[in-house]
LODO-496301 format. One line per field, with one value per residue (C-alpha): residue number from 1; residue in one letter; x, y, z. Coordinates in nm, 4 decimals, padded with zeros to 6 digits. Example, Ala and Ser with C-alpha at 12.3 -4.5 7.8 and 13.67 -1.06 7.14 Angstrom:
<sites>
seq (1_2)
type (A_S)
X (01.2300_01.3670)
Y (-00.4500_-00.1060)
Z (00.7800_00.7140)
</sites>
This chain:
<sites>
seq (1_2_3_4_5_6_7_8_9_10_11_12_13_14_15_16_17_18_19_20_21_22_23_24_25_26_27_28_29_30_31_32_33_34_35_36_37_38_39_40_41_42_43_44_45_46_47_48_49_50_51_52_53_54_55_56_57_58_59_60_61_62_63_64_65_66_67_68_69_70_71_72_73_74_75_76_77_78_79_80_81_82_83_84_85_86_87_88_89_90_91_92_93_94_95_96_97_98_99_100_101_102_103_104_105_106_107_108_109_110_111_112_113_114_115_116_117_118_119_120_121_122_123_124_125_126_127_128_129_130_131_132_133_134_135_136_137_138_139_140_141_142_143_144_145_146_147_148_149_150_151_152_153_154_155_156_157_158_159_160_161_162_163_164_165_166_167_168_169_170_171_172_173_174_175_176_177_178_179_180_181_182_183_184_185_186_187_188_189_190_191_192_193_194_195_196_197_198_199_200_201)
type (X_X_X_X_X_X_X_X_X_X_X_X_X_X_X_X_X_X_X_X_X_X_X_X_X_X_X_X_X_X_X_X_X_X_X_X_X_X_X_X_X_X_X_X_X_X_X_X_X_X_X_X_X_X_X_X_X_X_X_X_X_X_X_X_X_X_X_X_X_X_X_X_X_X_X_X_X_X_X_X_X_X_X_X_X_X_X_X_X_X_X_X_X_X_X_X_X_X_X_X_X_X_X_X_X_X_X_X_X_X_X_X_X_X_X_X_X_X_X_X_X_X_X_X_X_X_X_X_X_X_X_X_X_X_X_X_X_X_X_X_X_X_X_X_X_X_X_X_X_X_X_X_X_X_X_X_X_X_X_X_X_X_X_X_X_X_X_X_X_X_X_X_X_X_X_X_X_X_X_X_X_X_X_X_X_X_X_X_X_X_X_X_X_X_X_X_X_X_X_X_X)
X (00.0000_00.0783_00.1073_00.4243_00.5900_00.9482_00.9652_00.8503_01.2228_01.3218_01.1207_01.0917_01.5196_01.5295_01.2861_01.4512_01.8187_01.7965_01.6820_01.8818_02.1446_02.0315_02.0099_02.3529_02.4997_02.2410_02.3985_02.7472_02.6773_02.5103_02.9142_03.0036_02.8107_02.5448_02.2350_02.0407_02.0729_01.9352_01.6434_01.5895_01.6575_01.4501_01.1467_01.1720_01.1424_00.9486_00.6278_00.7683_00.8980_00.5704_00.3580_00.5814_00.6821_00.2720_00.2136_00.4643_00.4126_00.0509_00.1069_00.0337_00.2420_00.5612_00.5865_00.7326_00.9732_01.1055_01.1028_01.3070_01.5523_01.5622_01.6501_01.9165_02.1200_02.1107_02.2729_02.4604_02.6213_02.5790_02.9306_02.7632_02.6223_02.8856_02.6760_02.6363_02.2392_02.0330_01.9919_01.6073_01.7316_01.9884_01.7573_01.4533_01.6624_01.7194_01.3859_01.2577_01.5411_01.4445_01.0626_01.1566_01.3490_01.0143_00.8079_00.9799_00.9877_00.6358_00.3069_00.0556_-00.0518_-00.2821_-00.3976_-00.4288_-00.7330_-00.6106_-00.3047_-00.3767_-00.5667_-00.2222_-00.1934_00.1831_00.3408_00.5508_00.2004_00.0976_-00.3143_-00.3705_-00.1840_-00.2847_-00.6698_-00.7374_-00.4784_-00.6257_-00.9082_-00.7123_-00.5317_-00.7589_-00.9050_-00.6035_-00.4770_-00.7769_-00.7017_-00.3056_-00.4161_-00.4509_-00.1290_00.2073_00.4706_00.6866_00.4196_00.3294_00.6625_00.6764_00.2821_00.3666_00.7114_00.6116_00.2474_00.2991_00.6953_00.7196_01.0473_01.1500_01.2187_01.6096_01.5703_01.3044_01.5843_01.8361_01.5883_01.4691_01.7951_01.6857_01.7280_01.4882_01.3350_01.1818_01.0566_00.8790_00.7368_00.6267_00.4576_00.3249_00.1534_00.0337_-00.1234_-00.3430_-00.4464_-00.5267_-00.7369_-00.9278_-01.0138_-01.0744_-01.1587_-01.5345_-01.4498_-01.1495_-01.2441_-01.0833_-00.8766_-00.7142_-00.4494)
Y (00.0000_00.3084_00.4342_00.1596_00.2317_00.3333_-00.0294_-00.2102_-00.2752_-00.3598_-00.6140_-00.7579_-00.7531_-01.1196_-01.2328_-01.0112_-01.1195_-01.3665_-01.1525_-00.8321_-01.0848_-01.2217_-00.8375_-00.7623_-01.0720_-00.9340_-00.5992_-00.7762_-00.9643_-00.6698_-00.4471_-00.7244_-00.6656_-00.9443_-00.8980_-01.2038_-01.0553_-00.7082_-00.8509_-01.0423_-00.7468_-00.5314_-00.7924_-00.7751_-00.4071_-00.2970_-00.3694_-00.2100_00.0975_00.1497_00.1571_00.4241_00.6228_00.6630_00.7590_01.0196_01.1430_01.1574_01.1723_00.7929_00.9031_01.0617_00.6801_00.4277_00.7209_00.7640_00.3667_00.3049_00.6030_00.4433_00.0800_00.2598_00.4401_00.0858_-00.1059_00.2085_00.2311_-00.0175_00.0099_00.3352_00.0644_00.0614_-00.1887_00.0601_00.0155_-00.2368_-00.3132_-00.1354_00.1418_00.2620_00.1861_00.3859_00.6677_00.6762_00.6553_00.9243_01.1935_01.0514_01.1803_01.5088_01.5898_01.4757_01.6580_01.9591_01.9476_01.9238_02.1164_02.0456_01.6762_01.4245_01.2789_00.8803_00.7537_00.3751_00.4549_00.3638_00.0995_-00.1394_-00.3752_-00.4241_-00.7124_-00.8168_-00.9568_-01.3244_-01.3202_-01.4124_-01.1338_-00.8825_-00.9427_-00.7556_-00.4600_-00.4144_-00.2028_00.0208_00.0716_00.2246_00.4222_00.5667_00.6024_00.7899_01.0283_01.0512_01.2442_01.5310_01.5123_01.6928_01.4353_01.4342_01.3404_01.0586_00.9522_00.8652_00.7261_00.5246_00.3863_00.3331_00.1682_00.0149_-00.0707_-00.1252_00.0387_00.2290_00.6008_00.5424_00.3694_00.6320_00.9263_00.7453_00.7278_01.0964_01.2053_01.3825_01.3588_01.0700_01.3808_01.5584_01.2141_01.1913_01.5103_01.4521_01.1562_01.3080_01.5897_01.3199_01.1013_01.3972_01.5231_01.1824_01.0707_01.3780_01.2501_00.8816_00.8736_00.8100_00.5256_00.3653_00.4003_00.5752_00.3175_00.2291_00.5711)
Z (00.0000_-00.0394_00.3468_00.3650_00.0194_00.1791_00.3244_00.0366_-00.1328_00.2197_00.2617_-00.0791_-00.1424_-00.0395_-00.3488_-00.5951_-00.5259_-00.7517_-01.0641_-01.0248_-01.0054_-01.3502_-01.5054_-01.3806_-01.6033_-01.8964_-01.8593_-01.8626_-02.1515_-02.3384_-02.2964_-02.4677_-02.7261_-02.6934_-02.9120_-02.7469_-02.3930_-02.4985_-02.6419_-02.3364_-02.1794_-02.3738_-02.3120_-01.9565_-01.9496_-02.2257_-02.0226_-01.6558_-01.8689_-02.0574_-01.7875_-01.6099_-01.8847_-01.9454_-01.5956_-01.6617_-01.9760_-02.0361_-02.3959_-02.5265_-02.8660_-02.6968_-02.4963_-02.7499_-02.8438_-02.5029_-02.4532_-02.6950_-02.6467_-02.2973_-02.3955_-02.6640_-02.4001_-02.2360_-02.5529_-02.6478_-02.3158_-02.0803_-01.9158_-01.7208_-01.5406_-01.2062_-01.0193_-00.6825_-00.7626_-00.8950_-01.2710_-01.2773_-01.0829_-01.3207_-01.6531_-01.4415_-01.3634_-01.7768_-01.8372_-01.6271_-01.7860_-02.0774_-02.0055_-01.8826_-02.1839_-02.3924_-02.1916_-02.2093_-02.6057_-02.6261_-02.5654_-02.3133_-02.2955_-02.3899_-02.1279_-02.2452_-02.0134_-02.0513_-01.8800_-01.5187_-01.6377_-01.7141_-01.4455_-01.3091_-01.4902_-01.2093_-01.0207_-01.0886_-01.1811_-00.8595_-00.6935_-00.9253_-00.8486_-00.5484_-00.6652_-00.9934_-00.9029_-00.6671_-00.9373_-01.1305_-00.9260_-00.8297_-01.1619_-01.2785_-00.9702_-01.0279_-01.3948_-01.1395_-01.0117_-01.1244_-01.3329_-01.0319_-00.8045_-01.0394_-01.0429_-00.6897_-00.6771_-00.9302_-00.8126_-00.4844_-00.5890_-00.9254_-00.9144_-00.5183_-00.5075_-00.1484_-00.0809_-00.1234_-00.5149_-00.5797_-00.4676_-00.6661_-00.9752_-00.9811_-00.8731_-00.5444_-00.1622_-00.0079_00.2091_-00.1160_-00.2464_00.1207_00.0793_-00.2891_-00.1470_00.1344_-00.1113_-00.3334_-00.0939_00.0541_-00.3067_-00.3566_-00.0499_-00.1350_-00.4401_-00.3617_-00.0246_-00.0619_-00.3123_-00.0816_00.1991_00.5505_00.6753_00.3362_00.4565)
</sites>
């Protein structure tokens, strides 16, 4: 939920050992030039990065664009990974520069009302059941919200990362990513309190 965000990596670093593990030999592979890992790469992402980049952007035809400029920087220069974070830190931190440059080239956006409507892919059916309508009631709420607001909903919420991965992605001290989160949660229980319920905060 979204009251217990910070902790979430915390808790959840035991389960996702195993996999970071895996992207840090796909990144290895990929500086040597392997065309088979970025692809697997690329497939493991291209859903994740969607979904946030969407959230972001607000502008459904500016997404694939940034996507892929993402994923690019990743074949084009995957040495900058040092291996101080993990693997989906580093490629989210790209991807949200990579939005803020797009956003900044273009006009006011069009707002795509599917967007909170993607479920996380990370979720098993079962798991994703009980979430999904949250979700979209929350997503239809975070259209209200500035991008870097939705950036930390929707990392905390949708990508279950922790305050210190979310600092490290948008590049900012873990105390403004509280307060972002703190401002978003009240604009948001304004908004969706009636449908969620009191006790949901």
């Amino acid at each position: 939920m979204l009251r217990r965000g910070g902790d979430i990596g915390e808790r959840r670093s035991a389960v996702v050992q195993p996999l970071a593990l895996d992207e840090t030999r796909l990144i290895a592979r990929i500086v040597g030039r392997d065309l088979r890992a970025f692809e697997q790469l690329y497939r493991i992402y291209h859903p994740r990065l969607s979904r946030f980049l969407i959230n972001i952007l607000r502008r459904p035809h500016l997404v694939e664009e940034a996507l892929n400029d993402t994923l690019m920087v990743v074949w084009r220069r995957p040495e900058a990974f040092n291996g101080t974070s993990k693997v989906s830190t580093w490629i989210f931190a790209i991807a949200y520069r990579t939005a803020l440059k797009a956003r900044s080239r273009h006009d006011e956006p069009v707002e795509d009302p599917q967007a909170g409507f993607r479920a996380s892919p990370d979720a098993t059916p079962e798991q994703d059941l009980g979430r999904r309508q949250l979700q979209e009631i929350l997503a239809t709420a975070m259209g209200q919200l500035s991008p870097e607001h939705r950036a930390v909903v929707d990392l905390t919420y949708f990508h279950e990362a922790g305050y210190r991965e979310i600092a490290e992605i948008l590049d900012c001290p873990v105390g403004t990513v509280k307060t972002r989160m703190h401002h978003a949660r009240r604009h948001l229980k304004g908004m969706v309190a009636d449908q969620i319920g009191p006790d949901w905060w």
